[in-house]
C-alpha positions in Angstrom: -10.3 29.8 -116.8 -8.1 27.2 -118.5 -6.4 24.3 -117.9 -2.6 23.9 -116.8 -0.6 20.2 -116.0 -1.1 19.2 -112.4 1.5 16.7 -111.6 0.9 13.4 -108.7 3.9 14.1 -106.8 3.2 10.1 -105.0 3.4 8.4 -108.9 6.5 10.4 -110.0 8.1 10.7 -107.1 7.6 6.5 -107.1 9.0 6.5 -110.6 11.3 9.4 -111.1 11.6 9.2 -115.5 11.6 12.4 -116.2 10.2 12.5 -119.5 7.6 15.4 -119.3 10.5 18.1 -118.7 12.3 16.6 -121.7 9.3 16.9 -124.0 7.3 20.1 -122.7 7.5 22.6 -125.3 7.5 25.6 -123.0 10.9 26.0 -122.0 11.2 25.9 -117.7 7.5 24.9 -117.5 8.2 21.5 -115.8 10.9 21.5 -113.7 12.3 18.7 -111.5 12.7 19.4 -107.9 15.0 16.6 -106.1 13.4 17.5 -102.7 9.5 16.8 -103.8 7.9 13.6 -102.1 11.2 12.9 -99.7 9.7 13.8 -96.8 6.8 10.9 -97.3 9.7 8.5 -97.9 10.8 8.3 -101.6 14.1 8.3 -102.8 13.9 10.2 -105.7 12.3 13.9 -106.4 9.5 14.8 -109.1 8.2 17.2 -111.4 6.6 19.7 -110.4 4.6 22.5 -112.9 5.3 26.3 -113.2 1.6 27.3 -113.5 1.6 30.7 -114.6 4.0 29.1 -117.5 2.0 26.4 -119.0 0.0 26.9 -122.2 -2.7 23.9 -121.5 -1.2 21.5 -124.8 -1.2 18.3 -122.8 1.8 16.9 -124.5 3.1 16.3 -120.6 0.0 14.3 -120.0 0.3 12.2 -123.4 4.2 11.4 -122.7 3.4 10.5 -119.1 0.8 8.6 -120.0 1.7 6.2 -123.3 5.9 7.1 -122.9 6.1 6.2 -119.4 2.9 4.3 -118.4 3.2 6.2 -115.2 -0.5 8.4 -115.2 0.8 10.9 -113.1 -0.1 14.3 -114.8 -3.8 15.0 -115.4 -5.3 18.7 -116.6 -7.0 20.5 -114.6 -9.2 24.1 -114.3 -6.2 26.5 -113.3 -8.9 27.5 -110.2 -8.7 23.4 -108.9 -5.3 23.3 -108.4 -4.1 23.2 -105.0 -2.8 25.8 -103.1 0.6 24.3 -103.0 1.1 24.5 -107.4 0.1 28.2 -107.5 2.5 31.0 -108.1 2.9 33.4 -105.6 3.5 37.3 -105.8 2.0 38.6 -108.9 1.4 41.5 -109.8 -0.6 43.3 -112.5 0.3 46.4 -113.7 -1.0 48.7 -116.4 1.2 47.5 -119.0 3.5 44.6 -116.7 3.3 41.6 -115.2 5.8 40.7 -112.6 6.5 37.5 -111.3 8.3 36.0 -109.0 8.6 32.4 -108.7 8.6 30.9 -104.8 9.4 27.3 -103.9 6.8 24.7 -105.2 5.5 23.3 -101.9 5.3 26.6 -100.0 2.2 26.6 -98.6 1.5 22.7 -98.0 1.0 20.9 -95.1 
């Protein structure tokens, strides 16, 4: 196990900077989904982590946290995550791995 970005979609929906998909090293790791946190009222969308892309550096967490003074991405064991941040449809082959990347929230209620 390891740990990956898990992103507060209340804080940065509230805020909406940004920052953490300018500065993440791994390219289309956090992505920004306009939709995220409309549905509980906020005008803006958030960030939201591709999980089976992030490396675990926590340079997300640091710009989130002394950049922005927002404190909405913590690390957490890859296991914790909710259902809603995991990537669906993987497969392992012998020598492959196939993924294919499904909307964000799928699976929330």
């Amino acid at each position: 196990m390891y740990l990956v970005a898990n992103i507060n979609i209340d804080i940065c929906a509230a805020t909406s900077c940004k920052l953490c998909t300018q500065f993440c090293p791994e390219a289309n790791t956090i992505n920004y989904n306009t939709e995220l946190g409309k549905d509980e009222g906020y005008k803006y969308g958030s960030a939201y982590v591709a999980v089976d892309r992030c490396k675990g550096c926590a340079q997300c967490v640091w710009v989130c946290d002394n950049m922005a003074k927002h404190h909405a991405i913590t690390m957490v064991m890859i296991d914790q995550l909710p259902k809603a941040a995991m990537t669906d449809y993987i497969t392992y082959g012998e020598k492959s791995t196939t993924a294919q990347l499904v909307n964000p929230t799928a699976g929330s209620e």
